[in-house]
Every structure is written in structure tokens, then in C-alpha cells.
N, C-alpha and C positions, 0 to 999 in steps of 0.2 A: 538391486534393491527395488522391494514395490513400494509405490510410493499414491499414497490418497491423500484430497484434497475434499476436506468436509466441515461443514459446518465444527464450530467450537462448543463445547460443555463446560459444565465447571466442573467438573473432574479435570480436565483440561489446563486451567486457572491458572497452577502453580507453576506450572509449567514455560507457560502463555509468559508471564510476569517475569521468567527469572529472562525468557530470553530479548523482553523490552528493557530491561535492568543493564544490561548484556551490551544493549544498541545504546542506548543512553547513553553510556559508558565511554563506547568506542566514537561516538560523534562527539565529544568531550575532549577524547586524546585526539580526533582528528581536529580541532581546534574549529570546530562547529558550533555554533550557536542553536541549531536544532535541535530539538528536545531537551531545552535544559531548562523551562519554566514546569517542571512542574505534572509538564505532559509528555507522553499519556501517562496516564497514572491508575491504579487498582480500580478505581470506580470507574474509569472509560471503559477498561477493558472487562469488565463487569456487564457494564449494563450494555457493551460488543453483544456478548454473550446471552443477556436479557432478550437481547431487539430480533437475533437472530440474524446478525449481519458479520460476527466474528469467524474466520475460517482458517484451518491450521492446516499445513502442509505436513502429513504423517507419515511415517513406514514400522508399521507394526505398531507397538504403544510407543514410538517415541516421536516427540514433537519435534517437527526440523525448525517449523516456520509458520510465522502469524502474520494476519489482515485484516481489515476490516472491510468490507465489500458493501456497498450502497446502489440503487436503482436511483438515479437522480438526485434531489433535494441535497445540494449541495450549496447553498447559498450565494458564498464568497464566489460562485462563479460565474452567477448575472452579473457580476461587478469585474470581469476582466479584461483589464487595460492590454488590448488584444483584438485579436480574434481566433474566434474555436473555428474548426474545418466543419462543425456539422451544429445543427439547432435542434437535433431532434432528442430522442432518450438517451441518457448515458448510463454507464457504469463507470463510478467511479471508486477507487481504493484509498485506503489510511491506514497506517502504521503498520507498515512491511516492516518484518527484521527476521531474520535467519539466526538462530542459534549459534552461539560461537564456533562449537563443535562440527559446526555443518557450513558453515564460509566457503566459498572459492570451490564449491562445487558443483556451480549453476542451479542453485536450488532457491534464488530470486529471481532468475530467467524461467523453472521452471513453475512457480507459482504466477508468472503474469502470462504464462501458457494458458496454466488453468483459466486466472482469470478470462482469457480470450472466449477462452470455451464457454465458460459462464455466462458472459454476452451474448452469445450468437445461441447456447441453449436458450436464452430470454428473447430471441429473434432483435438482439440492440447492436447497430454496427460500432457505436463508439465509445471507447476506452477513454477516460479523462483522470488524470492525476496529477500534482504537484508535491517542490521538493522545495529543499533550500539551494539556494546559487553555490554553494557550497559543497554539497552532498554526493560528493565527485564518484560513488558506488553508484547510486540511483541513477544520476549524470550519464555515466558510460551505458547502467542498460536499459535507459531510456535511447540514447543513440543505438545501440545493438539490435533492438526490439523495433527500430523503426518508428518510436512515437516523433511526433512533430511538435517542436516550440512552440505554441501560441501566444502568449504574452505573460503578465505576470497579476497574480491575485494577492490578495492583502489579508492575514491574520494577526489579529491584534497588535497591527501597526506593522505589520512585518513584512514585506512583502517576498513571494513563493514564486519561481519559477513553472507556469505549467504545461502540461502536454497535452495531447490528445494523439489517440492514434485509432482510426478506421478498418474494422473488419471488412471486408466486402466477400459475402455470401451468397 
């Protein structure tokens, strides 16, 4: 299977939506408290898509898998009870989910590929993201992937287990 990793359109959308409906869903039955306020919701993933930050994991027209990919400005992460391995620019990601159809076939190991690449295309050695303590998918390929625990950040009261993991180029 080819498989591209490119910006999202709103032709894109419905798509995008069914497969976070999808994750909602399954973090629900896995007895998760993540994503169940509400987010993300049609206008995030909308205006993903507005900012030019939304990216889908493709093969042919069909959507495997959604992100949202950021250059810094992540707020909640000058406030982490922690420490990050690196001070300089980051990339960091929000609302991975793999379509049902497409599960258990390394296709959230191969979007955080892409993302690597997309770092090191932007000359940024480090990778920053967070999960819930829960989130025992993310959990394992953030261990597989080699990111590193650095402490823990706070969303509306919540607090996020986060990582960071180092390109070196």
C-alpha cells in the first residue's frame, strides 16, 4: 500500500470527523476519560484545517489517519511539572486517531514517522506530545517510539502525561 502524509482539506472533513467519532468512541469503551468533554469536536477540526495545521495519513482517496501538527505555541507546556530534555523549537501533535478499519496495522507508528520527518524537514530536533495516564495505545508507542516521560501538564484541571523525544541530525 502507498501511503502519503499531507496536509488536510475540507473535502477531507467528513472523513477526518467519522474517524475522531470512531476514537471517542473506543476511549469510552476502554473506560477513558479522554475525549469525552466534548473534544475535539467539528469546529476544532475545522478550523485544523482553516490554520493549515491538520494532516491525514492517505493511500489513495482513502483516509487511514488524522493530526494536528503545531510549530511551538503550545502553552500548557511552559507550565510543566517536569522537565523537557530540550528549550529550543518544538513540534508538537494533537488528536491522532486511526480509523477503525485501519487499527493494529502500525499506521500510528507510521504517522509519528512522518511526523519525525516533518521536524527535521523544519531543521527542529524535538518531538513534544501528551496523553492521558490512561491512554494505554499512545502509552505503548510512545515507549516503542523511544519518546521520554518528562513530567506532566494540566488541561482544564486535568492533568496529561507528556513526552518529548529528540531527533538528532
Amino acid at each position: 500500500m502507498k501511503y502519503q502524509f499531507r496536509p488536510a482539506s475540507n473535502k477531507d472533513l467528513t472523513s477526518i470527523w467519522q474517524i475522531i467519532q470512531d476514537a471517542i468512541q473506543s476511549r469510552k469503551e476502554d473506560g477513558s476519560n479522554q475525549w469525552q468533554d466534548g473534544y475535539p469536536n467539528l469546529a476544532i477540526l475545522q478550523n485544523d484545517i482553516d490554520q493549515n495545521v491538520g494532516y491525514v495519513l492517505a493511500s489513495n482517496t482513502t483516509i487511514i489517519g488524522y493530526c494536528a501538527l503545531f510549530i511551538n505555541g503550545e502553552p500548557e507546556y511552559d507550565n510543566l511539572e517536569g522537565k523537557w530534555l530540550t528549550h529550543s523549537d518544538y513540534v508538537v501533535f494533537h488528536r491522532l486517531a486511526i480509523s477503525k478499519q485501519h487499527l493494529r496495522q502500525g499506521n500510528a507508528k507510521r504517522i509519528l514517522k512522518y511526523i519525525e520527518n516533518f521536524a527535521i524537514s523544519k531543521s527542529i530536533k524535538s518531538i513534544k506530545a501528551d496523553t492521558n495516564h490512561d491512554n494505554t495505545a499512545m502509552l505503548k508507542l510512545f515507549k516503542m517510539l523511544d519518546y521520554q516521560f518528562c513530567g506532566i501538564v494540566h488541561y482544564n484541571g486535568f492533568p496529561r502525561n507528556a513526552y518529548e523525544k529528540v531527533n538528532y541530525f
